[in-house]
N, C-alpha and C positions, 0 to 999 in steps of 0.2 A: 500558601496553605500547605502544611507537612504532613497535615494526617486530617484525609476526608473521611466522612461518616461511609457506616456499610451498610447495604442493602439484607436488611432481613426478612425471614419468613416467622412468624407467630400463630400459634392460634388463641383465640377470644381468651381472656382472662391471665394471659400470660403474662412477662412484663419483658420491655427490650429497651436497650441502654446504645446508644449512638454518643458517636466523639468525632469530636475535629480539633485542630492542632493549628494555631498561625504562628509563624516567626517574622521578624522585622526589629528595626531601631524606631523608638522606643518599642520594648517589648508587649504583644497584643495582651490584655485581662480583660479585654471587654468582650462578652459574647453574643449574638442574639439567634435565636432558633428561630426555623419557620415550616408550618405544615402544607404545603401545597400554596408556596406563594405566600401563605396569610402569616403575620408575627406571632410566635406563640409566647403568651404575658409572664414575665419573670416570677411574679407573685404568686402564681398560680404553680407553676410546673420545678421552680427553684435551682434555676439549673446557670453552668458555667460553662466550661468547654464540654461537659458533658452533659446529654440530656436524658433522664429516666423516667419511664412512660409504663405506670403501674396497670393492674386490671383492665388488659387491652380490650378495644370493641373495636366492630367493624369499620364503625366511619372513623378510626383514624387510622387506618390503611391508607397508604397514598405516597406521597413524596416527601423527604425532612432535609433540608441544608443549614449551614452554619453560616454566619458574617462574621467576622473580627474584624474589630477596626481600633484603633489609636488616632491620635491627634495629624500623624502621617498620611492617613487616607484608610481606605476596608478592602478586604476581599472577602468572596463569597466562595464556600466549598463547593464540589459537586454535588449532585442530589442524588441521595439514597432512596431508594420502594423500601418500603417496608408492605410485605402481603398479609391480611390477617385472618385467618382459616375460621369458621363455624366448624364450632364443636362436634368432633366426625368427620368432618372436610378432611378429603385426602387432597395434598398436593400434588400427588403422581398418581395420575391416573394410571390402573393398570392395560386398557385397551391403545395400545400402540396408531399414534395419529399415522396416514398414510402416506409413504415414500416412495415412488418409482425409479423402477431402474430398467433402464432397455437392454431387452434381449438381443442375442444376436441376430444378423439376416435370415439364418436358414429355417427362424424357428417359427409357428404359422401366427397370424395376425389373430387377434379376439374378434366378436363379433361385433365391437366397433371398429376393428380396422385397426387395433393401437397395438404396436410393438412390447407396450411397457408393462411392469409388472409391478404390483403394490406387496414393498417387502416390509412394510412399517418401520415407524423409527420410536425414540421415547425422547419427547424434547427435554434438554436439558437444565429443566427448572428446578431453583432450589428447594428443599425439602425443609420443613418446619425444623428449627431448631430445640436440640434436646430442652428442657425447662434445669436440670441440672446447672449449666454452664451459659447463663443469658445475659449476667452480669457486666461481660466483658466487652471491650471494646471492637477488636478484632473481629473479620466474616465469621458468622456460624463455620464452628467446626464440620467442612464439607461436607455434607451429604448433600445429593443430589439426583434428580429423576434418572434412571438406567433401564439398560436391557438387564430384566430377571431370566427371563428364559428364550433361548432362541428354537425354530423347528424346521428341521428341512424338509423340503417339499422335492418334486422332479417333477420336469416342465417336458413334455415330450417335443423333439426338435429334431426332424428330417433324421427319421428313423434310429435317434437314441436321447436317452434321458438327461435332461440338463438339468444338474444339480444345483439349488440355490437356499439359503437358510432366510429366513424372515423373522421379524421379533413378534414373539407368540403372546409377550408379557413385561410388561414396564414397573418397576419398582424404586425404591428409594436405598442409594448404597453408599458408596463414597465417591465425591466428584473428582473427575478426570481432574488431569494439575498438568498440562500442557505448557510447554516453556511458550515465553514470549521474546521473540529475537525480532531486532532490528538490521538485516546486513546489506551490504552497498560498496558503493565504490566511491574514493573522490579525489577527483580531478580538478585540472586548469581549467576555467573556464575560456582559456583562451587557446590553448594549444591541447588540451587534453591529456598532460603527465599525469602520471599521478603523485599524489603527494604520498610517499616514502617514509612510516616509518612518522606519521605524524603524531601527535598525542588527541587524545581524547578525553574529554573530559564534560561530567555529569554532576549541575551543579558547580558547586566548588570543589569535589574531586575526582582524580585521575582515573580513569577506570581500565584504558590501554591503550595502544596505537595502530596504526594501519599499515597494515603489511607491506611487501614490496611492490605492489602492484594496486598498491592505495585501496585493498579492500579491507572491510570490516564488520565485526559481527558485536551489538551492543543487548545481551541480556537486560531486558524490561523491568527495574524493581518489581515488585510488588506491591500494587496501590496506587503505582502512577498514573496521573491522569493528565499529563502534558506532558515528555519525553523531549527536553529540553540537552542539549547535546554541542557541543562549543571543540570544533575542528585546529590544534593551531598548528601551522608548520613552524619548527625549530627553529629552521637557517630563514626567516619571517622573510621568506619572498611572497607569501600571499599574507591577506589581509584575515584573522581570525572568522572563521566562517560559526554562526551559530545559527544553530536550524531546529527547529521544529519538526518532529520527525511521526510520521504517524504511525502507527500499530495495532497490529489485531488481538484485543482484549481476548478471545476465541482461542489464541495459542498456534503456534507455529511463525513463520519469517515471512516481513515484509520486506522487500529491495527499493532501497535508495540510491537513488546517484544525485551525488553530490559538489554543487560545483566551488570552488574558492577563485577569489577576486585577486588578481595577480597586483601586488603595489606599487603604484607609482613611482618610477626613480625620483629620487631626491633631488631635491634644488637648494643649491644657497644661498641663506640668506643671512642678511646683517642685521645683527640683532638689535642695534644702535638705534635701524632707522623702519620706517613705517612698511610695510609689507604685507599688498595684498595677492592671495593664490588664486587664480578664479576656477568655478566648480560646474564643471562639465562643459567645458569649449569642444572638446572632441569632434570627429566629422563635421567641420565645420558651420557647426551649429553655435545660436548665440548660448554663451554662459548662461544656466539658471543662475549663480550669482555668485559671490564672491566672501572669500574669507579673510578679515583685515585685521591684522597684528601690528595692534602699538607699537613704539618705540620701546624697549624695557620689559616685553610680555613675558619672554620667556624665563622659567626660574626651576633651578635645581632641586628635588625634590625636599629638599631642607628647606625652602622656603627664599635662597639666595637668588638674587636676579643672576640671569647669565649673560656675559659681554663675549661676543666672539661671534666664529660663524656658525651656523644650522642650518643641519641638513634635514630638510624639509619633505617629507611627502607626504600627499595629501591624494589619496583616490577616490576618487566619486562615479558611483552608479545610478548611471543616468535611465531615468524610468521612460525616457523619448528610445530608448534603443530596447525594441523589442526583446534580442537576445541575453539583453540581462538580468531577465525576471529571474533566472533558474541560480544565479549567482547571489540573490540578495538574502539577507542574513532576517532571521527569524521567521514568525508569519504575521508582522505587524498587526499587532493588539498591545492594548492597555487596558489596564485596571481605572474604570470612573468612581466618582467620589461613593458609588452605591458600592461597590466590590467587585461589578461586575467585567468580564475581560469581553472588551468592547472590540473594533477593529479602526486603524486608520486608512486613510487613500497617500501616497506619496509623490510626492514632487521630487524627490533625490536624497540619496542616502551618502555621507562621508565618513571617512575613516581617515585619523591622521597620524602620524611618527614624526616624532619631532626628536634630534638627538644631537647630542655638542658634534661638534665639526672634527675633532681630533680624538677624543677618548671613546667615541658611538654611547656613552651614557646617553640613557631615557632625561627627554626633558618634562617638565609639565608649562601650562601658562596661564598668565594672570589673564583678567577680563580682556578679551577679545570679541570683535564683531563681526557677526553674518549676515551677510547679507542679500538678499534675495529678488530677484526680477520680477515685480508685479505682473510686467507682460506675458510671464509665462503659464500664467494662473489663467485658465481660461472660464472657469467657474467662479463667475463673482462672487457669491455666497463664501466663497472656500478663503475669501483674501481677509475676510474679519476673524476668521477660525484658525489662519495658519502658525503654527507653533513650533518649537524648536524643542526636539524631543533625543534622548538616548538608550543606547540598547542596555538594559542589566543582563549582562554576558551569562548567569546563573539562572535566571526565573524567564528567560526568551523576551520582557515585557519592556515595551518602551517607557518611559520615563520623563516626565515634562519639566524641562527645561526654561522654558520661557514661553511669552509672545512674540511672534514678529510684526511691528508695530509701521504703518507706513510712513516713509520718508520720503524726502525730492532728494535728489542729485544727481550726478553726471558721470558718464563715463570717461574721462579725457576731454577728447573732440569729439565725442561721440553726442547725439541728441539727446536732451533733457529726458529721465528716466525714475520712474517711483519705483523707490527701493521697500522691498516688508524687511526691519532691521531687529534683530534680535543680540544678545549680549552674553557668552558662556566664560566659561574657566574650563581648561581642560585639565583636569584631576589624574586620572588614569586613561589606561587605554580603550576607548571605547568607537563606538561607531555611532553618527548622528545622524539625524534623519530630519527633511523638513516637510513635515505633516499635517494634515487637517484631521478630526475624528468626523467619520461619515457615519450620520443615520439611516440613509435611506437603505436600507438593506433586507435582502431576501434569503430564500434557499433556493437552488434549484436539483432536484430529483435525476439522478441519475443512477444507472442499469446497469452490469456487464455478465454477459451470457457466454455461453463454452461453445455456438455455434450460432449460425446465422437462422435457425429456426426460432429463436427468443422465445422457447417453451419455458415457464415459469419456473419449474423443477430442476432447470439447468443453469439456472443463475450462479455466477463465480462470486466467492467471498476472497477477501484477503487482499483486491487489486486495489491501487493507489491510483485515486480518481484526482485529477489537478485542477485548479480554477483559476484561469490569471485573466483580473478586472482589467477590460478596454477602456481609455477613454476615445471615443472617434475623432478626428478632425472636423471641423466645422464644415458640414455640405459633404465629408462624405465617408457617411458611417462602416463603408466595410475597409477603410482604411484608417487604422486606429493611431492614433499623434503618442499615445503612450500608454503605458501599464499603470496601474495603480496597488492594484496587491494581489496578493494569492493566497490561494487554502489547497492543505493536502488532505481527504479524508478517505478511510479505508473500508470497503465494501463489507458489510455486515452479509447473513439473510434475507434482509431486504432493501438490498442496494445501499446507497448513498444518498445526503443532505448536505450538499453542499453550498458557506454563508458566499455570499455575492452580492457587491452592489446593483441596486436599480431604482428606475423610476417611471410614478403613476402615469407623470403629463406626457416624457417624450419618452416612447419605448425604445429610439436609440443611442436615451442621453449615456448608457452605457451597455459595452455588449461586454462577452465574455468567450475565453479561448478556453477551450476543455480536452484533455487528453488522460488515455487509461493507461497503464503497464501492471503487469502480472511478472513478478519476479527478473525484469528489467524488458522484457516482450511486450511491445508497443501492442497494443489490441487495436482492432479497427471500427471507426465509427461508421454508421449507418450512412449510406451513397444522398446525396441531396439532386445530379445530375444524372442522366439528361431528362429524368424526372421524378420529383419531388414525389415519395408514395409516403403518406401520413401515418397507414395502419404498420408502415415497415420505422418510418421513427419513433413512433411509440407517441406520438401526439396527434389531434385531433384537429379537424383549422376548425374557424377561421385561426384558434388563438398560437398553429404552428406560423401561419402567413405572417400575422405580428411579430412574432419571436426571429423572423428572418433568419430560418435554419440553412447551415452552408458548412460542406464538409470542405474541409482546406483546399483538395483540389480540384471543387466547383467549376472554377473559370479555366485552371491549368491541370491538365490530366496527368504534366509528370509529378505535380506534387502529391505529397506521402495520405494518405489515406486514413491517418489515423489522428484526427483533429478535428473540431468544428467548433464552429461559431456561433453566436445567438446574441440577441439583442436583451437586454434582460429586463422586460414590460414586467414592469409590477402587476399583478393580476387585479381588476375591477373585480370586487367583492360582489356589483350589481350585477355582473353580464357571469351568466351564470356558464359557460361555454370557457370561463378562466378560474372556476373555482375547483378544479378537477387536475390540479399538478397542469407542467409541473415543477410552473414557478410559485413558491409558497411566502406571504406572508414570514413577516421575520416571526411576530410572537406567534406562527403556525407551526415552530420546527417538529411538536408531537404530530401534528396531523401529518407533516410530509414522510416523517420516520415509518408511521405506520401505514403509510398510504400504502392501499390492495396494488398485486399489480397490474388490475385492470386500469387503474387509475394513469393519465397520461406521465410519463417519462421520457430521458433521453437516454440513448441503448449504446455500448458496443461490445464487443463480440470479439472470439478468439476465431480468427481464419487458420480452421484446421486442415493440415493433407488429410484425406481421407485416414481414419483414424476408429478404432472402435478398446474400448477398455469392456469387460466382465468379471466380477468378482462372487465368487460364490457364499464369498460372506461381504454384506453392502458395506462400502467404507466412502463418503465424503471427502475428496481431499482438503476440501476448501472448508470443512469442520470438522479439527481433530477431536473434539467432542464426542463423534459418530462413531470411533474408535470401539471392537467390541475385543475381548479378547476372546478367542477360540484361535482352535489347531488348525483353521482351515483358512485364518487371516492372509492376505496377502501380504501386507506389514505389519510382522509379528512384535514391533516394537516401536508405542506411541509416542515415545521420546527421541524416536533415533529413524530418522528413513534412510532405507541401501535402496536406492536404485540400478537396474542393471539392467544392461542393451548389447545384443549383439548386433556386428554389420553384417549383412548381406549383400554378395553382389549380384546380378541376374543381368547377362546379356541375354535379348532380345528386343523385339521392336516396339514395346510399350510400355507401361509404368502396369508394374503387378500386387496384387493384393497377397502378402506375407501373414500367415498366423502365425502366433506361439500358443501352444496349449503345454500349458502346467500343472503338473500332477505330482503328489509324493512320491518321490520316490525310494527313501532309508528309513524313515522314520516309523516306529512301526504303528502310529496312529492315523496315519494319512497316507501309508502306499496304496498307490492306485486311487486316490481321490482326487477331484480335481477342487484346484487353487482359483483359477482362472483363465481368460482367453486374453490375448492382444493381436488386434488384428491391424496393421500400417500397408499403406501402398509404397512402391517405392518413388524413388525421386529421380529421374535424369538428372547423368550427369553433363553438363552441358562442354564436355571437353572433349569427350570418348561419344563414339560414336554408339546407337543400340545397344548402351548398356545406362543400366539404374542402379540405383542402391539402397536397403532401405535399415532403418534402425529401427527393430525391432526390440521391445521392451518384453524381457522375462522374469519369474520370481526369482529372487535370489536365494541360493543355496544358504544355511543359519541356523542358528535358533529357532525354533517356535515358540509362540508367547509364554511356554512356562518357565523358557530357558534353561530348561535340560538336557537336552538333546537336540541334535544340530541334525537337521534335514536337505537332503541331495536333492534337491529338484530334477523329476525328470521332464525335461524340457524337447517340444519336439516341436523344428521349424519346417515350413508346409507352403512355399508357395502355391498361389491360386494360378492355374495355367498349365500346359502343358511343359512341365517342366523338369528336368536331370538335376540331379546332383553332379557335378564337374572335380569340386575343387575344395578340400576341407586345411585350413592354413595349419604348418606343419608344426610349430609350436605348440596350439591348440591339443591337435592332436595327440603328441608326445606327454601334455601334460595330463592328458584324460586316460592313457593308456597304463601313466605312474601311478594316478591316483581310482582305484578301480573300486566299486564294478563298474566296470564298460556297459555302458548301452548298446544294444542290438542297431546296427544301421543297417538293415541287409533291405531298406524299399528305396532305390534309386532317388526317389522323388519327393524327401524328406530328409531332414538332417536329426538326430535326437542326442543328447545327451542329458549324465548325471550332471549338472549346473556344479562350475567351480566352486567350491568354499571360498579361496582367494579371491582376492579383486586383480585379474589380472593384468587389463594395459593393451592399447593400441597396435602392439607386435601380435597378440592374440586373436586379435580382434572382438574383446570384449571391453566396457566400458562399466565400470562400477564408480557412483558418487555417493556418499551420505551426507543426511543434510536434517535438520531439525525440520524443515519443512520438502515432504513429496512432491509439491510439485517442482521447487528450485530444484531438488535433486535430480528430476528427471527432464527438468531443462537444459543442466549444465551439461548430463552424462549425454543428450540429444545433440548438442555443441561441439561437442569434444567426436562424435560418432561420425557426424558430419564432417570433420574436420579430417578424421584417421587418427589424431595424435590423442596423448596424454594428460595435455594443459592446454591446447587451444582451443577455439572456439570458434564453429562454422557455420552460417544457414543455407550456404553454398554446398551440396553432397559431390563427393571429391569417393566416387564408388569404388576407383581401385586402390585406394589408402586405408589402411590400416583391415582388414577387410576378414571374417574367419572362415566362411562358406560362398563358394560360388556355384550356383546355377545357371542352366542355358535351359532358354523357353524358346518354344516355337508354338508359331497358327498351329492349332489341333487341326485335323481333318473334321468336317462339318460331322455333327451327330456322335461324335466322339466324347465321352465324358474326360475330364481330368482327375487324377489323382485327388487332388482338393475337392471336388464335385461330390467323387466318389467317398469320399472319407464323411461328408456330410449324408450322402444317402441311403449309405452301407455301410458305417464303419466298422462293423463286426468284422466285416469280408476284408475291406479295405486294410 
């Protein structure tokens, strides 16, 4: 499918026009539309690849997709909403729904106790489309719900005014256009090189390569709805990797790492005589089975047999080896005879090179057999289903191939053995897979939060939730005999719906391995030992005690902390204690997507140092949507984020609370306003004795959103503590002295400056990264701050590297305020 139908808004009596687009051999002319599931009748509405929908009314508001099919087989488009407005219905409402944002520590509690304060937001829903321009295929020309007007307010906080703006008024203007990037890294999955410089390619074209250090950044078409993405390296030491790559429709960078399957060295063989490879011996395990080449198979792509020797390789990823879920190529689905892209379970996946013995020419081969171990099929139902399928390296979908049909025969000397034998040609370079298509399938609901309170308001968008299907070993389920498949899907608003096999009868006939990352930052899942608290997993029993929840290092404490398990019980639609998440029914996926999130989930969480952000105009980073423009943004540019961090160093005997407070300082719309607060503790270093460090995040010196004039941040650092200023690094200095006005330093206990314009570098001790998405940028610049350098990357703090102010703190005498205290309770004085 080339072009899915779009999502419109109408109001009553309008009219809106939807299109879909398929390609394939033979070429698709067949179309059929449907409104919410139901076929809508050709007779009546007269339509082809395009459907036009006169004099609209309210009930046909709803959902609209296309089928295309040929004598080939069909696919089915995405589904389009179409919203259809009563006459005077506005679609944007103007009273701003409510949004919290926590105030700092110093400032007093409401009289329920709560820190947070409602600065509203305006959800970003589409706006009816003009009646002018309805005709067309293409989304309504952007309009979209916005902030019309914002109003500031001041929040009194331990004796001064804390400036904050809130949305006063929501309107209809033109919609945010927020890039959508893909960026990652990828690696050996055996040694972890990276691959150098490899090509990339979308579809059937190139689109670039991967750096020296195998990273890369893939720009999202427009309209895509599978992100299908084909890795190859040049000098073909690894096996074409094609992956499926998920992304946030919302705007901004998702991170992948990405593994490729190193290939098999070559074997030779004679082409003369009968030649079988067998497919996964590895760690001496028995073979899943074997690949048998006639006498005569191999033939030059002209069509000519080849006589001579071939060099042979043939690599197989074996799904009995846990670690090579992250290396296998696609997200195994196909297209059924409906359109729909369904999912398979695997038993092994191969890839082969086949090439003349002397010139390395590409071979191909005539009918050859595979053949497969019945033994190793432990789901009898799966041995009538098993099929011989391959990758189409362009569209990610596997492709059926054949049956595998059972046979008897023998291994050597070995005991009598049923073979499932199927029969291919290999055409081109492809990778094959020997698969069953499994129905029994669910969701399961999954959470990821910005700390360990799992307040609703703090939920993270944008993180890459993974699922990789267990099968257990027989008698004992928390040790799993093999993988079956995996889904990547990326955190919306309201979490994740992740597809997953399960079943009704035995809730451990399959469990499932689940892990989060936020811009390559493992997040950590909810503690299961040394004891199981249900309101902290976000599930309810008895239906958590079924699910058999276990975070990886349940039984072993040194293991990592950011993984868990679950058995994946299909939920009893009777026992009403299972119809609350938050495992869902397969045809449930609306109820799970929308599920409250009162409703049971599974959670995790960014384990923050002590850490606080303030902004005095609200910004989401986790939706670039939220984006407003005014003079007082912290990131005055929603296409582009600078992140910037200075190091601190502080000997004394504890870990200290570091602020930055940011204020304008050249610009003449915002001197003396403030921007925002960053407040980080520092970090021990664990090499250097009573000293820490900490990287502190401040606004950076630029433009402001009109982009006219470039604004000097007056930035001023403040440990909390009884604390000296010692030590200002002497390049810093020299550089702030060149480029003037000078900030006043004259209070020991404080560092300030006008904020560089340049990005200046590790000698300085500042750290500037930009990045199409905030928060990778202010992960990398946290890496590199840690680290002291330019280009590496630390979570280890290495305090006297790279470093631009040092402080020494000492125990205050009892009853004594500090600086920081005082700047909170007095700052007039202070």
């Amino acid at each position: 499918m080339v072009l899915h139908p779009k999502a419109k808004v109408r109001v009553a009596g309008q009219e809106v026009t939807f299109c879909c687009k398929a390609s394939g051999t033979p070429v698709p002319k067949k179309y059929h539309w449907y409104h919410n599931g139901t076929l809508l009748e050709r007779r009546v509405h007269r339509y082809g690849s395009r459907l036009v929908l006169r004099g609209l009314a309210p009930e046909q508001a709803g959902t609209y997709h296309c089928k295309a099919s040929t004598e080939a087989g069909a696919i089915k488009s995405a589904p389009a909403q179409l919203t259809v407005l009563a006459q005077g219905q506005q679609s944007c409402k103007p009273e701003p729904e409510p949004s919290l944002v926590e105030l700092p520590s110093e400032c007093p509690q409401d009289a329920a106790g709560s820190r947070y304060y409602n600065v509203g937001r305006c959800p970003p829903a589409p706006c009816a489309g003009n009646p002018a321009n309805q005709s067309g295929c293409g989304a309504d020309a952007g309009r979209c719900c916005g902030v019309r007007r914002m109003e500031m307010r001041e929040i009194p906080c331990a004796g001064s005014l804390l400036p904050v703006k809130v949305v006063a008024e929501c309107g209809c203007g033109p919609c945010a256009q927020p890039r959508v990037l893909v960026q990652g890294r990828v690696t050996a999955a055996d040694t972890g090189e990276p691959l150098r410089f490899g090509q990339i390619f979308l579809g059937g074209r190139k689109v670039g390569f991967t750096g020296y250090k195998g990273s890369f950044t893939i720009e999202v078409p427009p309209d895509t709805q599978r992100l299908v993405a084909r890795f190859v390296d040049r000098q073909q030491r690894f096996v074409d990797a094609v992956k499926v790559l998920p992304f946030n429709r919302r705007g901004g960078a998702v991170y992948q790492e990405v593994k490729m399957l190193r290939k098999k060295e070559p074997v030779d063989l004679d082409s003369s005589r009968s030649n079988a490879i067998p497919l996964g011996e590895a760690s001496g395990r028995e073979p899943v089975g074997e690949l048998v080449l006639p006498p005569g198979a191999f033939l030059r792509p002209s069509g000519e047999v080849f006589r001579g020797t071939v060099k042979a390789s043939v690599t197989f990823l074996d799904p009995r080896d846990m670690a090579t879920a992250s290396a296998a190529s696609s997200d195994l689905s196909f297209t059924d005879a409906e359109g729909e892209i369904v999912p398979l379970r695997t038993y092994g996946m191969f890839a082969v090179d086949f090439r003349e013995g002397e010139t390395g020419a590409a071979l191909q081969t005539g009918p050859v057999e595979v053949r497969m171990d019945a033994g190793q099929v432990r789901m009898p139902e799966h041995l009538q289903k098993m099929k011989l399928w391959s990758l189409n390296p362009e569209t990610g979908l596997w492709e059926d191939e054949g049956v595998l049909r059972p046979a008897g025969g023998s291994r050597g000397k070995r005991e009598e053995r049923t073979f499932l034998v199927g029969n291919l040609e290999i055409r081109e370079r492809r990778l094959f897979n020997l698969d069953v298509p499994e129905d029994r399938r669910c969701f399961v609901k999954v959470r990821a939060y910005s700390n360990e309170k799992f307040n609703p308001y703090e939920q993270l968008e944008g993180v890459v939730i993974s699922l990789i299907n267990l099968e257990p070993q027989p008698g004992y389920p928390a040790n799993p005999r093999a993988w079956g498949r995996f889904d990547s899907v990326v955190t919306g608003p309201n979490g994740a719906c992740l597809p997953a096999f399960c079943d009704g009868q035995r809730p451990d006939a399959y469990s499932a391995y689940v892990t989060a990352t936020l811009g390559g930052e493992e997040l950590e899942a909810v503690a299961s030992s040394p004891k199981l608290n249900p309101n902290t997993v976000g599930v309810s029993q008895p239906y958590l005690g079924k699910l058999g929840y276990r975070r990886l290092d349940h039984d072993d404490p040194d293991l990592k902390k950011t993984a868990f398990q679950i058995n994946v019980a299909k939920p009893d639609p009777n026992n009403v204690d299972e119809t609350n998440g938050p495992i869902y029914p397969y045809r449930s996926l609306e109820e799970c997507e929308e599920a409250p999130v009162s409703a049971n989930h599974l959670r995790f969480y960014r384990v923050e140092v002590d850490k606080y952000e303030y902004n005095v105009v609200p910004f989401k980073e986790s939706d670039l949507t939220s984006w407003t423009g005014d003079y007082l943004s912290w990131w005055p540019n929603p296409q582009e984020f600078r992140a910037c961090f200075i190091k601190v160093q502080i000997e004394g005997p504890q870990e200290y609370m570091v602020r930055s407070r940011n204020v304008g300082g050249s610009h003449p719309r915002t001197r003396g306003q403030l921007y925002g607060l960053r407040d980080t503790r520092s970090v021990r270093d664990t090499l250097l004795e009573n000293t820490s460090g900490a990287c502190v995040e401040f606004k950076c010196s630029g433009m402001l959103f009109d982009q006219s004039l470039v604004d000097r941040t007056l930035v001023s650092i403040v440990p909390q503590g009884s604390c000296r200023r010692t030590a200002i690094n002497s390049l810093l200095r020299e550089y702030l002295s060149r480029h003037p006005p000078v900030a006043e330093n004259n209070h020991t206990a404080a560092f300030t400056m006008l904020a560089p314009v340049d990005p200046l570098g590790h000698n300085y001790g500042i750290y500037t990264v930009t990045d199409q998405n905030p928060r990778l940028a202010k992960e990398i610049a946290i890496g590199r701050c840690f680290d002291g350098t330019s280009d590496g990357f630390s979570r280890e703090m290495k305090a006297d590297a790279g470093t631009a102010v040092t402080f020494t703190c000492q125990e205050r005498p009892a009853g004594r305020e500090s600086f920081f205290q005082r700047l909170l309770t007095a700052p007039a004085e202070a």
